[in-house]
C-alpha positions in Angstrom: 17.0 -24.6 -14.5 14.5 -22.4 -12.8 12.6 -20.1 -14.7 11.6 -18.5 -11.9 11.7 -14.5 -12.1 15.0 -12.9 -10.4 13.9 -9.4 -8.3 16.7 -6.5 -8.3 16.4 -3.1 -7.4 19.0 0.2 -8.5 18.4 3.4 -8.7 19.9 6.3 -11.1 22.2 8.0 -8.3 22.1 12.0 -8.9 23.8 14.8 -7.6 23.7 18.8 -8.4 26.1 19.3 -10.5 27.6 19.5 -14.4 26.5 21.7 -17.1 22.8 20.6 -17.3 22.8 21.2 -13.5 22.6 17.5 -13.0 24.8 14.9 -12.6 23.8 10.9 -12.7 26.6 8.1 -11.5 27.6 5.0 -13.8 29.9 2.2 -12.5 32.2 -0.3 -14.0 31.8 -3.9 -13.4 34.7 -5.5 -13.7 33.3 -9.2 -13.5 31.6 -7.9 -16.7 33.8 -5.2 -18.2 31.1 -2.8 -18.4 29.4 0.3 -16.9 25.9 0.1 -15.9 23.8 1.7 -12.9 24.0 0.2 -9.8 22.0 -2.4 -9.0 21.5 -5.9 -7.4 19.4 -8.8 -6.7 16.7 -9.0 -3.8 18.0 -10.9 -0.6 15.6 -13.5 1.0 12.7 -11.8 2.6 14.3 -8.2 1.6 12.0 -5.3 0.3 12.8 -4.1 -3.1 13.0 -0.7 -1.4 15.3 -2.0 1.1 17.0 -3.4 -2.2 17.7 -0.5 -4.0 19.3 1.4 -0.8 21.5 -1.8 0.0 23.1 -1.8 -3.5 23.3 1.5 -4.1 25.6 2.0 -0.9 27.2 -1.2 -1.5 28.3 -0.9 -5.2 29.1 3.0 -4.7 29.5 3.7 -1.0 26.5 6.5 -1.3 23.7 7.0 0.6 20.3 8.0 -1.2 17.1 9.1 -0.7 14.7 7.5 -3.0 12.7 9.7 -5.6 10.1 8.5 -8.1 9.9 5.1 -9.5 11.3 4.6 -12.8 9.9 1.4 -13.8 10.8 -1.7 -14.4 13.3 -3.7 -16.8 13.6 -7.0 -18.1 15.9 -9.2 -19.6 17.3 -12.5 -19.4 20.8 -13.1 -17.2 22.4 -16.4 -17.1 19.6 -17.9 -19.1 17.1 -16.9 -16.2 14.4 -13.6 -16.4 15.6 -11.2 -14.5 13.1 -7.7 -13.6 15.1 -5.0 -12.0 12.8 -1.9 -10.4 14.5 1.2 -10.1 14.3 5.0 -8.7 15.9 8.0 -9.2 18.2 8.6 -6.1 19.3 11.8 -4.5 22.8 11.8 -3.0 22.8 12.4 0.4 26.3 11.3 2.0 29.1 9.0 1.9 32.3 8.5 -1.2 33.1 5.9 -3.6 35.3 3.3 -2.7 36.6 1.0 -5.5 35.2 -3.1 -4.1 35.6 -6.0 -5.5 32.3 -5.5 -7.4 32.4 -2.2 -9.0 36.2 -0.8 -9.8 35.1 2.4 -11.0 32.4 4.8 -10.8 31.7 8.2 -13.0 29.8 11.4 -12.6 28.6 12.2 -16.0 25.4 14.2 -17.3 22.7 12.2 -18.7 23.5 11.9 -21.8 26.9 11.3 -21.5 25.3 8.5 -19.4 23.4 7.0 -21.7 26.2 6.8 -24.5 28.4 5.1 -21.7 26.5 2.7 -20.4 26.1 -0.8 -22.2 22.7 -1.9 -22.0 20.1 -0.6 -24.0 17.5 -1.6 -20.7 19.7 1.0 -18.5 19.4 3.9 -21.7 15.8 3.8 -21.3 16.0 4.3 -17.4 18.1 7.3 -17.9 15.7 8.6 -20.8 12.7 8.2 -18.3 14.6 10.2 -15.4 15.1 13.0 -17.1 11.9 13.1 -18.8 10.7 15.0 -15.6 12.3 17.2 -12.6 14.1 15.1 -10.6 14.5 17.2 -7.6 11.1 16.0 -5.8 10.2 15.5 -2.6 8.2 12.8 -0.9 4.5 13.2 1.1 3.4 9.8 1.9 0.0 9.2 2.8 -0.4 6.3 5.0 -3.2 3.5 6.1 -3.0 2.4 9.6 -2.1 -1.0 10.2 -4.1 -4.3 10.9 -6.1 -3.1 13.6 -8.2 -5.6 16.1 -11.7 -5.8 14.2 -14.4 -3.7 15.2 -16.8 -6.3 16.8 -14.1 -7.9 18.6 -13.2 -4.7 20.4 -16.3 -3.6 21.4 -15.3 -0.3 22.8 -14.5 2.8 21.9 -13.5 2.4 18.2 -11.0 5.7 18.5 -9.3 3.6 20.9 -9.3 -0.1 19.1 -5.5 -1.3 19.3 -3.3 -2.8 16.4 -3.7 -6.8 16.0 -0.6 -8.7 16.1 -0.1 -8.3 12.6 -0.6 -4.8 12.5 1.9 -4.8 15.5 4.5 -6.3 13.2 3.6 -4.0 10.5 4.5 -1.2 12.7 8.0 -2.6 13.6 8.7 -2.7 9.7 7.6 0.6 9.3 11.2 2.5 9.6 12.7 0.4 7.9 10.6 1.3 5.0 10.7 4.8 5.8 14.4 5.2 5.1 14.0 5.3 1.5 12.2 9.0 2.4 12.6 10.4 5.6 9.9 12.1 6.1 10.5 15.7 8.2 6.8 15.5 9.3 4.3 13.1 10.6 0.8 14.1 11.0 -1.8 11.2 11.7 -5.0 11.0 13.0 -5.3 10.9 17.1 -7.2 7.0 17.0 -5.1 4.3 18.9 -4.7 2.1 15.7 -3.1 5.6 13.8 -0.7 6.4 16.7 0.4 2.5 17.3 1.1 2.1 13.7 3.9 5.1 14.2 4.8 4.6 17.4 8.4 3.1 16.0 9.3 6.3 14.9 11.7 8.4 16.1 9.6 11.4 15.4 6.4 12.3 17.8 3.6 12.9 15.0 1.0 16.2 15.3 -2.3 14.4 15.7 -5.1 16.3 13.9 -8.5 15.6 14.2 -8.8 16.2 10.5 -7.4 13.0 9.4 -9.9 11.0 11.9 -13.1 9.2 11.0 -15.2 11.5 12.8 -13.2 14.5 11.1 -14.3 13.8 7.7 -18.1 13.5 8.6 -17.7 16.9 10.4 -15.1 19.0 7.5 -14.9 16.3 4.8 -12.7 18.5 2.7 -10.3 19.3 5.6 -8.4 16.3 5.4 -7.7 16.8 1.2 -6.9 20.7 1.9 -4.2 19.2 4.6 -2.6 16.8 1.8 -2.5 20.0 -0.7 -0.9 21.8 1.9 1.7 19.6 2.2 2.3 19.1 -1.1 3.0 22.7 -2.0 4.6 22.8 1.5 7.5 20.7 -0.4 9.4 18.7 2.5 9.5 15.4 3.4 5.8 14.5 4.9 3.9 11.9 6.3 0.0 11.4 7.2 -1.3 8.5 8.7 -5.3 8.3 8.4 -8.3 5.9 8.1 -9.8 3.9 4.7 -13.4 6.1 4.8 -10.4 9.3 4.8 -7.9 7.5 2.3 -10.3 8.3 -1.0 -10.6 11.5 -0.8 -7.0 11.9 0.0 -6.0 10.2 -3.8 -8.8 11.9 -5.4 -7.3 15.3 -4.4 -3.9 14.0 -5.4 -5.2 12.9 -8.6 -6.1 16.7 -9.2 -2.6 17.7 -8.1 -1.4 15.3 -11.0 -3.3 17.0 -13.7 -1.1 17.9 -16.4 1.1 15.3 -15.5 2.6 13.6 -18.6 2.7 9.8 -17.1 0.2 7.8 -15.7 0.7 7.5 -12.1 -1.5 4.8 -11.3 -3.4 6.9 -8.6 -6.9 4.8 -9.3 -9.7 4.2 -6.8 -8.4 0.7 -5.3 -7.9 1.2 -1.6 -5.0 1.0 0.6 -4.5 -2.0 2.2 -4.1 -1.8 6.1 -0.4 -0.9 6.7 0.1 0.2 2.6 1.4 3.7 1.7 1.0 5.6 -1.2 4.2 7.7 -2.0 3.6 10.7 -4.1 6.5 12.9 -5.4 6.1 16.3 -5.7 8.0 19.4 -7.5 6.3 22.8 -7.4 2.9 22.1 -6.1 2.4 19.2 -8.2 2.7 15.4 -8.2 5.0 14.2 -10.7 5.1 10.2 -8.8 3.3 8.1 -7.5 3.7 4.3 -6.2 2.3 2.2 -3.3 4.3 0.1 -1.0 3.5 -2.2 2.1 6.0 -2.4 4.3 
């Protein structure tokens, strides 16, 4: 037998509601004859991200949008290890339909939650999502893809094209993107910024403030921008350059201070085409992750 580690994804599906002002979904299994959080295994070639939406609206019929990570469990199923990721989830549309793999589904406050479902693994998910606000919003902050190296190009560097694989990091881009919807796009005007959103529906603000040659003119302009967002509160995207990306994280580190988790916001760079997801409540940042799409 394979001892190879099985990937899953879920999420802790929430919805205003209930007398704590909060209400989280558990679902009966009847293949198992127990209630649990939605959840299910990774398809071939499938993003966990991708994952945790497919399930969710599977097992429940719901559509989410994703909120911060709530790590990681592990146990062993069917005699294999088995690590299921998951999110807290903000309802956003659709009913629940009883399927043939979950038969029942209950709105119920957390701790209700935690005395009904079975596991001990899915307890401590429910204790970490309501360790913090859950209502958060999402400003993502964005490397542009693989772009055509700088020697091979030769010209203008603002206008240096994607590669082939930053091309095809681009077309994965939305895909990636539903877990958050961002409401606003602001990148840098360079070629390799613009290409990397150009499969977008929405047309970004291009701002000279998240360019190369913006942060050797205003090198604090580019941080204020991120803070703005962030106490802005909606759904936001920036799409910038590796020299810009540091001080971008350092600021979000101080946006984070207070914050009782650690959110992993080091200096390591972006890769090209990675994102750093922050979650934010109130001026602050309360999540953090990266993700590649």
């Amino acid at each position: 037998m394979s001892d190879a580690v099985v990937l899953a994804a879920g999420a802790v599906c929430w919805r205003p509601g209930g007398p704590d002002g909060v209400e989280v979904a558990v679902v009966h299994r009847p293949r198992y004859d127990d209630w649990s959080l939605p959840k299910g295994k990774v398809d071939p070639g499938e993003h966990l991200v991708a994952t945790a939406l497919r399930e969710v609206r599977e097992e429940t019929g719901l559509g989410v949008h994703l909120g911060r990570p709530l790590g990681a469990t592990s146990y062993l199923a069917l005699g294999r290890p088995k690590r299921v990721h998951y999110w807290a989830a903000r309802v956003v549309d659709g009913a629940f339909e009883p399927n043939d793999e979950v038969d029942g589904l209950e709105w119920r406050t957390v701790q209700d939650a935690r005395d009904r479902v079975h596991r001990e693994s899915d307890r401590a998910v429910l204790a970490e999502f309501a360790r913090l606000p859950v209502q958060t919003a999402p400003v993502l902050v964005l490397r542009h893809a693989k772009a055509r190296s700088r020697k091979a190009w030769g010209g203008d560097d603002a206008l240096r094209p994607l590669a082939p694989e930053g091309e095809e990091q681009a077309a994965r881009l939305p895909a990636l993107l539903a877990a958050w919807e961002p409401e606003r796009v602001v990148s840098s005007p360079a070629t390799r910024c613009v290409g990397t959103l150009a499969h977008l529906d929405a047309d970004p603000e291009l701002v000279d403030e998240l360019s190369e040659g913006g942060l050797e003119a205003a090198p604090a302009a580019a941080p204020d921008l991120l803070e703005r967002l962030v106490h802005d509160g909606r759904p936001a995207l920036l799409c910038s350059h590796r020299p810009v990306l540091p001080s971008l994280v350092a600021r979000a580190r101080d946006l984070a201070d207070g914050t009782p988790v650690d959110l992993g916001l080091d200096a390591r760079p972006l890769r090209p085409g990675e994102l750093l997801v922050l979650h934010v409540a109130k001026g602050q940042v309360l999540g953090a992750e990266r993700q590649r799409p």
